[in-house]
N, C-alpha and C positions, 0 to 999 in steps of 0.2 A: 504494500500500500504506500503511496506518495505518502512525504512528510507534512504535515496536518498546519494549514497554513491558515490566518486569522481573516476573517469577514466581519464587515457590520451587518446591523438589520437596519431596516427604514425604522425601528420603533425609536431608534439610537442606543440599543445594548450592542456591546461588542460581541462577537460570540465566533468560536471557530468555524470555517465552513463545512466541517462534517456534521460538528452540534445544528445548523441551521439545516443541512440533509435531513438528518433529523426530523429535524422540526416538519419542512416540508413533506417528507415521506407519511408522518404519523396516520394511523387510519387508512392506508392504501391498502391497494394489495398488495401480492408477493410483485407482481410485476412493474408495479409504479415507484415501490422501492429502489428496485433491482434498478432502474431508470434513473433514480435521484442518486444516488449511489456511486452508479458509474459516470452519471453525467460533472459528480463532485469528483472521480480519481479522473474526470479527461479536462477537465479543468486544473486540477492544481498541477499536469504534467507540463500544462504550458499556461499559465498563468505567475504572475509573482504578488498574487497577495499575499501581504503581511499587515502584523500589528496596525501599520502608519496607513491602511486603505481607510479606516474607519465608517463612516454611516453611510458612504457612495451606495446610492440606490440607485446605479446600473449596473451593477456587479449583480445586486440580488436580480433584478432583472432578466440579465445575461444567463445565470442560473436556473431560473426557474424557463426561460426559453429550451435552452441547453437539456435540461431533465423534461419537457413537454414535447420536445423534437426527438429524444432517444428512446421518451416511450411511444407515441404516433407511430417511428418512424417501424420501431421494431415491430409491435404490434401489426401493421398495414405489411410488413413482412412475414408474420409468422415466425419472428426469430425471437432469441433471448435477447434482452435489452445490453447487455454485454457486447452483443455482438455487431455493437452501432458505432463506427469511429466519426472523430469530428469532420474529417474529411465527406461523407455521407450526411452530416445535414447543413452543412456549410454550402453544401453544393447546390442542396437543399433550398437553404436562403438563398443563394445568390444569383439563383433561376429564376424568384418570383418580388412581386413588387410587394409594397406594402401589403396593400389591400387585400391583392392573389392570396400572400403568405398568410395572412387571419383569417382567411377562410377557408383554405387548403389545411392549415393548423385546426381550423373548427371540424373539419371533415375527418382529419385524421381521428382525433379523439370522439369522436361520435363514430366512427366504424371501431371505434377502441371498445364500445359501448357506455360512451358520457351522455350525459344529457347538459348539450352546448349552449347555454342560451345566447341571443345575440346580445352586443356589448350595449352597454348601459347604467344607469344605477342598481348598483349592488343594494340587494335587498336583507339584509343580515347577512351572517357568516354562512356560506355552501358547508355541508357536510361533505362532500365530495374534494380529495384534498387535488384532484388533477383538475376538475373544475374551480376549486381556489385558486389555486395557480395561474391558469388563464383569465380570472378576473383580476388579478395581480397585474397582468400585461396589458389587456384588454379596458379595464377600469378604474385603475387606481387613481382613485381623486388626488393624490397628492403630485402627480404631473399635469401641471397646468402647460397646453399645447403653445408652443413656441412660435406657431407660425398660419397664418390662416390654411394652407395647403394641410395640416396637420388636421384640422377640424373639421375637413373634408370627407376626413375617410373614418368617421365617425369612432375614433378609437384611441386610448391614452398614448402620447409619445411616448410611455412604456415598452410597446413593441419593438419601434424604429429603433428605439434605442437599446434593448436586447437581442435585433437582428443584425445591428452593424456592429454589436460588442460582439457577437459569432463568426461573422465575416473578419474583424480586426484578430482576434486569436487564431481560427483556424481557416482563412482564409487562406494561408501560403500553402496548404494541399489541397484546393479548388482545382 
């Protein structure tokens, strides 16, 4: 296992990024695990968080895209989620546009067997920890859209910005 490097959370507790796995995984299945897991040992193989990254909430973003692309991607295969390198959703992103990708992403996890709602206000906390996660990207009130072109595609700059933290790390095996 890679050596166990530090993440923030948006709440602003530090926490390591295998404790935040964790956290994301809690309540899954065996497969959505499997997915946060490894999506957390192919991140810290080419990542350099440490200590000094503190509460950057596009790291957690990048994360939780990262563990929603390795479980889609494997599940829409039939494979272990193990068996997903960054290369395979990098490539992923980098075929589709915004918009494509959130609905491609909503497609994947609804043939996963999610129940996808479209983006919007979050109505209390989802029991569903794969659908938390995409209301994470998809909804989170705390990204205010940057840019009128951003309010267009009806969805938190959440995404945009967990799609190009994927393409910036594992971009160079596209």
């Amino acid at each position: 296992m890679a050596q166990r490097q530090r993440v923030g959370w948006c709440d602003g507790t530090v926490t390591t990024m295998w404790e935040y796995a964790e956290h994301l995984a809690q309540g899954g299945t065996q497969a959505w695990r499997e997915a946060v897991l490894h999506a957390a040992e192919l991140l810290a193989r080419r990542t350099n968080w440490d200590e000094r990254f503190g509460t950057l909430p596009p790291r957690e973003c990048q994360f939780r895209a990262t563990a929603l692309l390795v479980y889609g991607i494997a599940a829409d295969r039939g494979a272990a989620p193990t068996m997903i390198d960054g290369s395979e959703f990098a490539v992923w992103v980098a075929s589709r546009s915004i918009v494509q990708g959130r609905n491609d992403l909503a497609d994947l996890l609804s043939a996963a067997g999610h129940d996808v709602p479209e983006p919007g206000p979050v109505r209390g906390r989802d029991r569903d920890p794969v659908i938390a996660a995409w209301h994470g990207l998809v909804d989170d009130p705390r990204w205010i859209p940057a840019a009128d072109v951003l309010t267009d595609i009806r969805t938190s700059p959440a995404l945009p910005e967990a799609f190009s933290g994927i393409i910036w790390v594992f971009g160079d095996r596209v």
